[in-house]
HTML snippet that shows the backbone in 3Dmol.js (N, CA, C, O; Angstrom):
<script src="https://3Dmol.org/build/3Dmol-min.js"></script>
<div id="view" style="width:600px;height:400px;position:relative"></div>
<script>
const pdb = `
ATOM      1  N   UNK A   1     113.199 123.146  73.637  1.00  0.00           N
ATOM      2  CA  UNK A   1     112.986 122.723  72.266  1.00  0.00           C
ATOM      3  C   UNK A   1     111.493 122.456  72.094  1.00  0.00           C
ATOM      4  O   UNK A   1     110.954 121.446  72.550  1.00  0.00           O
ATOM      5  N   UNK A   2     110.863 123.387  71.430  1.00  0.00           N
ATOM      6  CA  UNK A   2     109.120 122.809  71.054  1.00  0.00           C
ATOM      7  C   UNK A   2     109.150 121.560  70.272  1.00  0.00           C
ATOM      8  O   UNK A   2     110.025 120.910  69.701  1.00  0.00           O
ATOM      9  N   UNK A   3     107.891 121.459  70.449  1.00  0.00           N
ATOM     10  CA  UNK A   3     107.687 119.903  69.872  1.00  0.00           C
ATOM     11  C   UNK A   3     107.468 119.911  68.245  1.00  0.00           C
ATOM     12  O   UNK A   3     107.315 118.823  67.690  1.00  0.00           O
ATOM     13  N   UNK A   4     107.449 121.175  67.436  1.00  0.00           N
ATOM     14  CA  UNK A   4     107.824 121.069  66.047  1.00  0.00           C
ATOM     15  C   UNK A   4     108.988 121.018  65.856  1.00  0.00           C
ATOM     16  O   UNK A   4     109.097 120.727  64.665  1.00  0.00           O
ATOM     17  N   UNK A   5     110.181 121.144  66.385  1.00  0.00           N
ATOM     18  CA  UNK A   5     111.540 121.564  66.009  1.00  0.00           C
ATOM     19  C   UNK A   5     111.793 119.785  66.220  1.00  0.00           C
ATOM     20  O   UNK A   5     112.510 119.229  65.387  1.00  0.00           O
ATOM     21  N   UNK A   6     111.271 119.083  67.178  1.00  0.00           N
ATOM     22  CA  UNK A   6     111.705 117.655  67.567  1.00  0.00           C
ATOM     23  C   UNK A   6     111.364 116.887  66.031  1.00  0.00           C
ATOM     24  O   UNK A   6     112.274 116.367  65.385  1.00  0.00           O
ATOM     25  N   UNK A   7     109.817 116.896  65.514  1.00  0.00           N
ATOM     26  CA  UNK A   7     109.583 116.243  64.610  1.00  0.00           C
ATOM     27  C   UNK A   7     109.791 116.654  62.896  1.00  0.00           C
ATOM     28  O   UNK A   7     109.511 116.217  61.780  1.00  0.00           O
ATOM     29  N   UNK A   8     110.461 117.776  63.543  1.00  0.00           N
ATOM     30  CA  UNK A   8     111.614 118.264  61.499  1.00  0.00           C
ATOM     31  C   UNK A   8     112.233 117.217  61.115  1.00  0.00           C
ATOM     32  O   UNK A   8     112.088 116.937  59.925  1.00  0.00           O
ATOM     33  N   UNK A   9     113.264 116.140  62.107  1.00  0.00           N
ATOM     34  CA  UNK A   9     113.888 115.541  62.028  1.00  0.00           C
ATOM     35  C   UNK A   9     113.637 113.585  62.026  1.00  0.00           C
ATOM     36  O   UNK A   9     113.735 113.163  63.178  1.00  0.00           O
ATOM     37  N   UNK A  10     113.480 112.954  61.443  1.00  0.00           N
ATOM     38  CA  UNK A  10     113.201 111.510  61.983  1.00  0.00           C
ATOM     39  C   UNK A  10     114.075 110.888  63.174  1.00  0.00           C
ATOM     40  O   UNK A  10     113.691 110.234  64.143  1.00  0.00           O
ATOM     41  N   UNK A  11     115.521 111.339  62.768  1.00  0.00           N
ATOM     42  CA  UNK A  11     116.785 110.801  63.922  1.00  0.00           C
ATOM     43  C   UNK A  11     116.219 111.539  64.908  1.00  0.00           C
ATOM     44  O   UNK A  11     116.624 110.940  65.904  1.00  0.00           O
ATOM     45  N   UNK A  12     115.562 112.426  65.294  1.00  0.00           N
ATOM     46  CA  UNK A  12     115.406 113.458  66.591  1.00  0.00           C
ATOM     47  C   UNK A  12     114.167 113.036  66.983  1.00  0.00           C
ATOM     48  O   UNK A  12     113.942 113.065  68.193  1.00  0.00           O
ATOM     49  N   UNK A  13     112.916 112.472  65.909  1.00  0.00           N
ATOM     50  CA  UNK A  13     111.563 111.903  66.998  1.00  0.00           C
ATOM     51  C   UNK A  13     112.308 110.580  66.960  1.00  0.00           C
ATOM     52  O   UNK A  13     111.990 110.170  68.076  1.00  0.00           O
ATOM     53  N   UNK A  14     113.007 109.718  66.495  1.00  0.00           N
ATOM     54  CA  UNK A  14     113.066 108.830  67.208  1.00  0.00           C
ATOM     55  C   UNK A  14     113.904 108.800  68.308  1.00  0.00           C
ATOM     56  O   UNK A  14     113.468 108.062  69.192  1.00  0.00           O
ATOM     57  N   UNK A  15     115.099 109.419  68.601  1.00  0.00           N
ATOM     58  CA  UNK A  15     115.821 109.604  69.648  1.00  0.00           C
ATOM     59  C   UNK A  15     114.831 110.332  71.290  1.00  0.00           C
ATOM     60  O   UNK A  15     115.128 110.348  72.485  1.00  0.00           O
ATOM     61  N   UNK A  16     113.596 110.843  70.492  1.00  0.00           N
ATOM     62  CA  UNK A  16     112.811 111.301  71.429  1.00  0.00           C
ATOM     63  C   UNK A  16     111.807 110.136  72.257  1.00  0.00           C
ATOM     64  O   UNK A  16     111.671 109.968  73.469  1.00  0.00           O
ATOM     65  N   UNK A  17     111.243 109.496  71.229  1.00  0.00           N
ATOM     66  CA  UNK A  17     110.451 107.999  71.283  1.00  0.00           C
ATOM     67  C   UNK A  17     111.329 107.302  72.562  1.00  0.00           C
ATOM     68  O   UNK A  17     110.993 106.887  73.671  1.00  0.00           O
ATOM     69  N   UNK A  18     112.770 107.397  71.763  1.00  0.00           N
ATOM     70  CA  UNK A  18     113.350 106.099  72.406  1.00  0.00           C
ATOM     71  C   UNK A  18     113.147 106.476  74.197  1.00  0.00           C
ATOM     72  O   UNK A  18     112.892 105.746  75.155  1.00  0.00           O
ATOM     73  N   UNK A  19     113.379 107.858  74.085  1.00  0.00           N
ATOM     74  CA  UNK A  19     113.304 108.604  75.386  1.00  0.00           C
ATOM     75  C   UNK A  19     112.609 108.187  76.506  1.00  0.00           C
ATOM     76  O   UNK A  19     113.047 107.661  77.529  1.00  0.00           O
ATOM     77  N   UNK A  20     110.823 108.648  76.021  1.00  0.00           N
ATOM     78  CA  UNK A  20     109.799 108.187  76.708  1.00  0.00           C
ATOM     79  C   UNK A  20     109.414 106.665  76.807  1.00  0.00           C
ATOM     80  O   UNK A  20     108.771 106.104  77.695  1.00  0.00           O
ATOM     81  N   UNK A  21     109.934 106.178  75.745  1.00  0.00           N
ATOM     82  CA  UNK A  21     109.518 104.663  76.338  1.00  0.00           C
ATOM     83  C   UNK A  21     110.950 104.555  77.103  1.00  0.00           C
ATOM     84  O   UNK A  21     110.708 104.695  78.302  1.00  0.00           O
ATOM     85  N   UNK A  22     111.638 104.460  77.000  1.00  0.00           N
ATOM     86  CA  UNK A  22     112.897 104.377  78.315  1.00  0.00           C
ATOM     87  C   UNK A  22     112.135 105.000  79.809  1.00  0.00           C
ATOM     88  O   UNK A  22     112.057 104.512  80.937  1.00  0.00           O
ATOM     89  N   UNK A  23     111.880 105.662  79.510  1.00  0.00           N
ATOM     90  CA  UNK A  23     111.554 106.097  81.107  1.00  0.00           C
ATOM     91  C   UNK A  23     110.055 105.719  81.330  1.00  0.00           C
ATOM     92  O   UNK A  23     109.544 105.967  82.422  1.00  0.00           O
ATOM     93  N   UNK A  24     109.508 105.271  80.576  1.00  0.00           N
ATOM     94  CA  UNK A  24     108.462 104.431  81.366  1.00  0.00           C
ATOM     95  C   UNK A  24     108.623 103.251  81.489  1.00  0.00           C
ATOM     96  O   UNK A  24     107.994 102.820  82.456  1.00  0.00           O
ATOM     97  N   UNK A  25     109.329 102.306  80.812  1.00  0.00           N
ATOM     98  CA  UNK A  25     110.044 101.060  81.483  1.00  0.00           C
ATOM     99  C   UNK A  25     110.706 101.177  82.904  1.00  0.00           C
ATOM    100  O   UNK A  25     110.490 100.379  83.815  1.00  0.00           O
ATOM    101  N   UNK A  26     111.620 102.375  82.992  1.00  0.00           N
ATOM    102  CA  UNK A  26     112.268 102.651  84.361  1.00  0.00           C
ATOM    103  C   UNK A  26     110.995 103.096  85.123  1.00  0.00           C
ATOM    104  O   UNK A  26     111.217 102.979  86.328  1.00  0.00           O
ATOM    105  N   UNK A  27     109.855 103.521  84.905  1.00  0.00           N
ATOM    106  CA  UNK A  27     108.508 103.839  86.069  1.00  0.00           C
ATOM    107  C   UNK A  27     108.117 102.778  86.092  1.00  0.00           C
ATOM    108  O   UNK A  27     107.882 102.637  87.293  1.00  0.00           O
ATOM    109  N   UNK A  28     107.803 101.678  85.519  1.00  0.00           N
ATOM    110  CA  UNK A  28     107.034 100.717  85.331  1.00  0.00           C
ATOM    111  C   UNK A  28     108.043 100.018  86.403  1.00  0.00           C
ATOM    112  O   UNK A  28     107.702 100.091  87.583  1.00  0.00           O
ATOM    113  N   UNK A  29     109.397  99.270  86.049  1.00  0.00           N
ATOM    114  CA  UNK A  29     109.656  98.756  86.994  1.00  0.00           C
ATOM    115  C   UNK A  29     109.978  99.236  88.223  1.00  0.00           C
ATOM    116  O   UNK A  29     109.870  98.466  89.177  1.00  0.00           O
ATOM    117  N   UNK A  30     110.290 100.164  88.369  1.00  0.00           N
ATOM    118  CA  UNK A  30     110.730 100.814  89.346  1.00  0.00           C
ATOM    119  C   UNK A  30     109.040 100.369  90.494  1.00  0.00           C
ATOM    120  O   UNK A  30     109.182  99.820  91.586  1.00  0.00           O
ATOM    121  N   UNK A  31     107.793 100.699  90.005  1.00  0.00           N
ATOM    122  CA  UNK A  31     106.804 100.614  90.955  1.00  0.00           C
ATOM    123  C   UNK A  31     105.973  99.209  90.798  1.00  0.00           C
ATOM    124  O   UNK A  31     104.782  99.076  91.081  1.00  0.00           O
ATOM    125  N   UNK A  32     106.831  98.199  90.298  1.00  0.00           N
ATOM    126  CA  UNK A  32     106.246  96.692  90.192  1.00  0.00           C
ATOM    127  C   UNK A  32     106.744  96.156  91.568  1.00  0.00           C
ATOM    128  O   UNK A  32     107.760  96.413  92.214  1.00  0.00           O
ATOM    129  N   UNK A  33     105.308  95.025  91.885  1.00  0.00           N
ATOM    130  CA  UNK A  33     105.396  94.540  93.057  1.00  0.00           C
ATOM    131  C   UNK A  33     106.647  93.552  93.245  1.00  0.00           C
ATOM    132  O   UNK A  33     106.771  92.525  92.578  1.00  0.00           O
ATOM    133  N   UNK A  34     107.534  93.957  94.193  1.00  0.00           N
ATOM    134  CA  UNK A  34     108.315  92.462  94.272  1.00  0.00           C
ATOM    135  C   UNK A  34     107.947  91.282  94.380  1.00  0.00           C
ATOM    136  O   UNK A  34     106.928  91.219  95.068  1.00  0.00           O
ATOM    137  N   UNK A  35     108.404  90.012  93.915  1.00  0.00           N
ATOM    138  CA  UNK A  35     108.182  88.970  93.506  1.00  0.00           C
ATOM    139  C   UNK A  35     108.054  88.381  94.635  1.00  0.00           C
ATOM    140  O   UNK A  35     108.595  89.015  95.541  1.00  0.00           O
ATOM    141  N   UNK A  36     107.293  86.910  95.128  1.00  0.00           N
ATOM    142  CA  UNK A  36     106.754  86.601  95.939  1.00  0.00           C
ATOM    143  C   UNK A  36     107.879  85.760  96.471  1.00  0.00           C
ATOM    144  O   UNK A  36     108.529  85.277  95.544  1.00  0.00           O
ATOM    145  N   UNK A  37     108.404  85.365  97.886  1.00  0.00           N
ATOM    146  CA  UNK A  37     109.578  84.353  97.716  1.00  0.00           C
ATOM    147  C   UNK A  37     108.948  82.794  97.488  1.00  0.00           C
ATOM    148  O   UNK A  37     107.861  82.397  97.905  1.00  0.00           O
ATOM    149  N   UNK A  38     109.734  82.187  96.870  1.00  0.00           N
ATOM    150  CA  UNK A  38     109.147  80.967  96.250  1.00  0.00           C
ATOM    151  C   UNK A  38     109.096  79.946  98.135  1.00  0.00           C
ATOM    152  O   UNK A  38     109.724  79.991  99.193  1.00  0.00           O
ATOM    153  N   UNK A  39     107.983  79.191  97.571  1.00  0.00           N
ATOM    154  CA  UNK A  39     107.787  78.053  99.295  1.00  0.00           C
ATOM    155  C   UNK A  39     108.806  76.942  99.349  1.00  0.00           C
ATOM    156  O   UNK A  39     109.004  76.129  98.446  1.00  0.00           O
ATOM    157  N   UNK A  40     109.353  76.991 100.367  1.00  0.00           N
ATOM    158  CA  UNK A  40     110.275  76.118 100.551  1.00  0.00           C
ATOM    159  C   UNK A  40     109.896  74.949 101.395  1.00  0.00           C
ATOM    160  O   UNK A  40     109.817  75.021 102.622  1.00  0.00           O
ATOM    161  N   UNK A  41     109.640  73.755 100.629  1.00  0.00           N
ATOM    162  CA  UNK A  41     109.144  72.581 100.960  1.00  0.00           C
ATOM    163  C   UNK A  41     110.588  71.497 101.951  1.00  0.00           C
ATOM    164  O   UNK A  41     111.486  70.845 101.418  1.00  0.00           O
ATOM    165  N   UNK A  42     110.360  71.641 103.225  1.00  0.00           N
ATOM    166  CA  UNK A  42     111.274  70.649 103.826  1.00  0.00           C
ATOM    167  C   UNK A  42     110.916  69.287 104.076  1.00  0.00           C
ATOM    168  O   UNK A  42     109.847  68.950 104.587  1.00  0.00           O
ATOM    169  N   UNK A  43     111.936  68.411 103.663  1.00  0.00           N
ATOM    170  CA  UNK A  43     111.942  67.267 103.667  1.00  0.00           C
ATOM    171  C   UNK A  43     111.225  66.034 104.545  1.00  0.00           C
ATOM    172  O   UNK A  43     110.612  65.008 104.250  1.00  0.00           O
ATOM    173  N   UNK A  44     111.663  66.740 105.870  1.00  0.00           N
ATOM    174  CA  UNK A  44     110.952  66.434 107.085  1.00  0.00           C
ATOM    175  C   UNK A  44     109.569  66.781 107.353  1.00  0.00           C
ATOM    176  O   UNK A  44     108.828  66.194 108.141  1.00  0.00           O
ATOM    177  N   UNK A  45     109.262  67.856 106.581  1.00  0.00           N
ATOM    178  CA  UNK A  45     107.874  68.515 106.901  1.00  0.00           C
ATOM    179  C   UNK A  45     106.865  67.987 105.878  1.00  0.00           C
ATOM    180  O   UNK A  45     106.768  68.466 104.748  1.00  0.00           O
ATOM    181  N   UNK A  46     106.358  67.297 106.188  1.00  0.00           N
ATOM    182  CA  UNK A  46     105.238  67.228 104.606  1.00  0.00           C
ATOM    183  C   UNK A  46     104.475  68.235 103.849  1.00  0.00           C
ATOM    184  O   UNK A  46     104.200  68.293 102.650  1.00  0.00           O
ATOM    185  N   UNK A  47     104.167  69.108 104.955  1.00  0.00           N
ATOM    186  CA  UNK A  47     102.980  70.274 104.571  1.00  0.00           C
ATOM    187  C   UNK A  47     103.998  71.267 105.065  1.00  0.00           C
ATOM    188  O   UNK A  47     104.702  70.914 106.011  1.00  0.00           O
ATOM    189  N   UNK A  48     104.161  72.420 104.565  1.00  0.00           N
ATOM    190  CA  UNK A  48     105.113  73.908 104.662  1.00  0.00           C
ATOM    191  C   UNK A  48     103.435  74.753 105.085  1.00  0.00           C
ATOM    192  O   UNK A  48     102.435  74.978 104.403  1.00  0.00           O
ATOM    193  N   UNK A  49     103.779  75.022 106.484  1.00  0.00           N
ATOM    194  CA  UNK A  49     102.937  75.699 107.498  1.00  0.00           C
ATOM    195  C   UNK A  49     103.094  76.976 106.873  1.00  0.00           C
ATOM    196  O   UNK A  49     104.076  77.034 106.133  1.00  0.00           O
ATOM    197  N   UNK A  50     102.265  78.228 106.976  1.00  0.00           N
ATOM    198  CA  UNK A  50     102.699  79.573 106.346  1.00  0.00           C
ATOM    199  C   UNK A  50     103.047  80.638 107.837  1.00  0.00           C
ATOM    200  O   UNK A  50     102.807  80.660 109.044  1.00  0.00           O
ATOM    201  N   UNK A  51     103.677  81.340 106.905  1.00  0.00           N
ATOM    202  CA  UNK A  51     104.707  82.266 107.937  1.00  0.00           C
ATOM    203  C   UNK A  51     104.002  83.498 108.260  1.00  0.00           C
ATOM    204  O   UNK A  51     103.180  83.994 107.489  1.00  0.00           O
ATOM    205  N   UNK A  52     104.356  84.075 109.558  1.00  0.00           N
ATOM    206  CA  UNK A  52     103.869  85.424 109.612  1.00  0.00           C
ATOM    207  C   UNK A  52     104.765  86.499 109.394  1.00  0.00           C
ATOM    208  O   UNK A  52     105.885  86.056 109.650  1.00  0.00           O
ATOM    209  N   UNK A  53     104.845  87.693 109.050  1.00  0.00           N
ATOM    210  CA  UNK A  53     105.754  88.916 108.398  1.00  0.00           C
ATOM    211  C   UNK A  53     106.736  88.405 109.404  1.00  0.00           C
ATOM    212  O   UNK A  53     107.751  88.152 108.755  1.00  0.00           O
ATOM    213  N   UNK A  54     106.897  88.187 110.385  1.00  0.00           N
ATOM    214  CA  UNK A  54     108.215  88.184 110.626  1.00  0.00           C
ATOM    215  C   UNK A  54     109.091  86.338 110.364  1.00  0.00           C
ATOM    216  O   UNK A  54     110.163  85.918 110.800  1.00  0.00           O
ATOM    217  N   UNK A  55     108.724  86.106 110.061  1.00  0.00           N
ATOM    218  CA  UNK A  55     108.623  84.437 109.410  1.00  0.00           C
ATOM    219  C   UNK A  55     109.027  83.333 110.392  1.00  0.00           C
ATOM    220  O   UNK A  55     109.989  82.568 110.331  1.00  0.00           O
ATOM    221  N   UNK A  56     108.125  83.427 111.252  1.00  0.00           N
ATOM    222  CA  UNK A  56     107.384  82.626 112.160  1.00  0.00           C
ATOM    223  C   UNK A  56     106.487  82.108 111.832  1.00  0.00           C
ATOM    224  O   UNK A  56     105.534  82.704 111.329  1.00  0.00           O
ATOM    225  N   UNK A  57     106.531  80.748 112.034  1.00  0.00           N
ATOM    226  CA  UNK A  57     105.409  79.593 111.828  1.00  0.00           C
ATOM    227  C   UNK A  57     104.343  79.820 111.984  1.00  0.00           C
ATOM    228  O   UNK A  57     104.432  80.123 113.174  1.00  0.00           O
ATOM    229  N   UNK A  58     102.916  79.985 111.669  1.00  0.00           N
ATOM    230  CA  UNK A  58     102.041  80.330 112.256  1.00  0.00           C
ATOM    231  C   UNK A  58     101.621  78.693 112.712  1.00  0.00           C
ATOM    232  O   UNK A  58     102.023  77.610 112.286  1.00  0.00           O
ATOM    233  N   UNK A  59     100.539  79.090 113.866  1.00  0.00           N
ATOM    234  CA  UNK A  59     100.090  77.893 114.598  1.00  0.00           C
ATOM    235  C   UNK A  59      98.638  77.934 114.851  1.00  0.00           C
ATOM    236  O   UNK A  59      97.874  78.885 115.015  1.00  0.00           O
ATOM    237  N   UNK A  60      98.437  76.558 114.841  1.00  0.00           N
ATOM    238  CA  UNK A  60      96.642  76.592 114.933  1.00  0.00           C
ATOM    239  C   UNK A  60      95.943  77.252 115.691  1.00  0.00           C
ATOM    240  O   UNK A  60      94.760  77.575 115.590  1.00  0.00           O
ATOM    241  N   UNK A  61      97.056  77.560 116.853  1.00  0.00           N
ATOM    242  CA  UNK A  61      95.894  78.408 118.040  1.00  0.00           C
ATOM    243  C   UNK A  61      96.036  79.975 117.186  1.00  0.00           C
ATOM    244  O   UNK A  61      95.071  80.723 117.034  1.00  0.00           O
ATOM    245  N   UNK A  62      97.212  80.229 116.761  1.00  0.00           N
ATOM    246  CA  UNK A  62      96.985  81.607 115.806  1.00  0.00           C
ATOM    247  C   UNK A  62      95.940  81.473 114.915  1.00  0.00           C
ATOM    248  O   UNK A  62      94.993  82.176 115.267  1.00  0.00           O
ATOM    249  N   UNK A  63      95.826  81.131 114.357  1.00  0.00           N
ATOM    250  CA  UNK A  63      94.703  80.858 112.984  1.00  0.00           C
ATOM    251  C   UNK A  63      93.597  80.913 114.105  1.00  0.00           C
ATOM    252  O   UNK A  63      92.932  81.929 113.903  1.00  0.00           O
ATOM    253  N   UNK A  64      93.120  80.209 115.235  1.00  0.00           N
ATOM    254  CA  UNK A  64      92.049  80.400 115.741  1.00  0.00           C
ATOM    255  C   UNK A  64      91.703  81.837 116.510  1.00  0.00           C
ATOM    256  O   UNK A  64      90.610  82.342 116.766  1.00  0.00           O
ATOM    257  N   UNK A  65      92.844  82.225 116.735  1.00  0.00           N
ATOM    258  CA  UNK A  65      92.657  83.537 117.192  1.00  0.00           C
ATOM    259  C   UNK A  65      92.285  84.375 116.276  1.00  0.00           C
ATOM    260  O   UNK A  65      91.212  84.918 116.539  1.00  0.00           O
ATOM    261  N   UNK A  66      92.685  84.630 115.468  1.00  0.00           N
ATOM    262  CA  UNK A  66      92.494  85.467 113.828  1.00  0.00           C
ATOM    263  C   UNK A  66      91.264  85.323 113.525  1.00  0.00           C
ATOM    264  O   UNK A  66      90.460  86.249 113.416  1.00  0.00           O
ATOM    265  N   UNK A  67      90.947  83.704 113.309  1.00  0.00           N
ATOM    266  CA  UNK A  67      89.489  83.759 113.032  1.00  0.00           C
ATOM    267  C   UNK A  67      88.487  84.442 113.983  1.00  0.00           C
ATOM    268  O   UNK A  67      87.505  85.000 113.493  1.00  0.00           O
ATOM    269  N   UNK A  68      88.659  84.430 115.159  1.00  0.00           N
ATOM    270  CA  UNK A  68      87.866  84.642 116.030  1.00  0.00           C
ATOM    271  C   UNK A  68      87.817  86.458 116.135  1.00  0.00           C
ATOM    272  O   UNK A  68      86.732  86.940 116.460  1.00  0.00           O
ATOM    273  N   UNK A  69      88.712  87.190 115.924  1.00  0.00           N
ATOM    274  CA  UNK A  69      88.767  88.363 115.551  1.00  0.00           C
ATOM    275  C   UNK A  69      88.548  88.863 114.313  1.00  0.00           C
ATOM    276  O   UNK A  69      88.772  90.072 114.252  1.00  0.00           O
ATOM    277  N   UNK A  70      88.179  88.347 113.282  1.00  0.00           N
ATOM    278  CA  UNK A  70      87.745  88.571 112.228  1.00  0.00           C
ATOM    279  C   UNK A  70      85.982  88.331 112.138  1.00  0.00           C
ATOM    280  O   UNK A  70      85.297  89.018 111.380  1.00  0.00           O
ATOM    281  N   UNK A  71      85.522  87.491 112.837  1.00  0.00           N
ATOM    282  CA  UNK A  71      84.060  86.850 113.501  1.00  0.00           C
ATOM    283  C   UNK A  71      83.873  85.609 112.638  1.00  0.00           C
ATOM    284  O   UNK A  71      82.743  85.134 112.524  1.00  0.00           O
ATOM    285  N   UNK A  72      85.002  85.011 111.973  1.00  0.00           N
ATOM    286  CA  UNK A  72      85.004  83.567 111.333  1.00  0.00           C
ATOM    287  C   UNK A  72      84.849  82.799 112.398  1.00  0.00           C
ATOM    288  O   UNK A  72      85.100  81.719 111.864  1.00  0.00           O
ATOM    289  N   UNK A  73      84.571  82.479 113.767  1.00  0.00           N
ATOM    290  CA  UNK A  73      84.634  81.399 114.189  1.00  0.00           C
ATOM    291  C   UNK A  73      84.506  81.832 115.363  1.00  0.00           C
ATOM    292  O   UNK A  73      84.503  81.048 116.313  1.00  0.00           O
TER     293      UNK A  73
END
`;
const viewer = $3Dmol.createViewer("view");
viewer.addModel(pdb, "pdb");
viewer.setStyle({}, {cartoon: {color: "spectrum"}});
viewer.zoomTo();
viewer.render();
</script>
């Protein structure tokens, strides 16, 4: 269907409209970053230590290692 035969009609560009913005909502979310997981503050813990990808505590001697391979320290 060329694109004059689409806009003869109003019901047909808008059924077309509705089209492309439909499928760029579905691109748009489809390639949005997933949401961050929210920090979970424990009761016992005062300060929520941060995790490494595999969600393990990180620990001060980690952080010093990191720094030290990065040349922070």
């Amino acid at each position: 269907m060329g694109m004059s035969k689409i806009f003869r009609s109003r019901w047909s560009a808008l059924i077309w409209a509705g089209g492309v913005i439909w499928t760029a909502y579905d691109v748009a979310e489809a390639t949005a970053p997933p949401a961050p997981p929210a920090a979970k503050a424990d009761a016992h813990q005062p300060e929520a230590r941060p995790t490494d990808a595999t969600g393990t505590a990180v620990s001060d001697q980690d952080m010093k290692v990191l720094a030290k391979f990065v040349g922070g320290g």
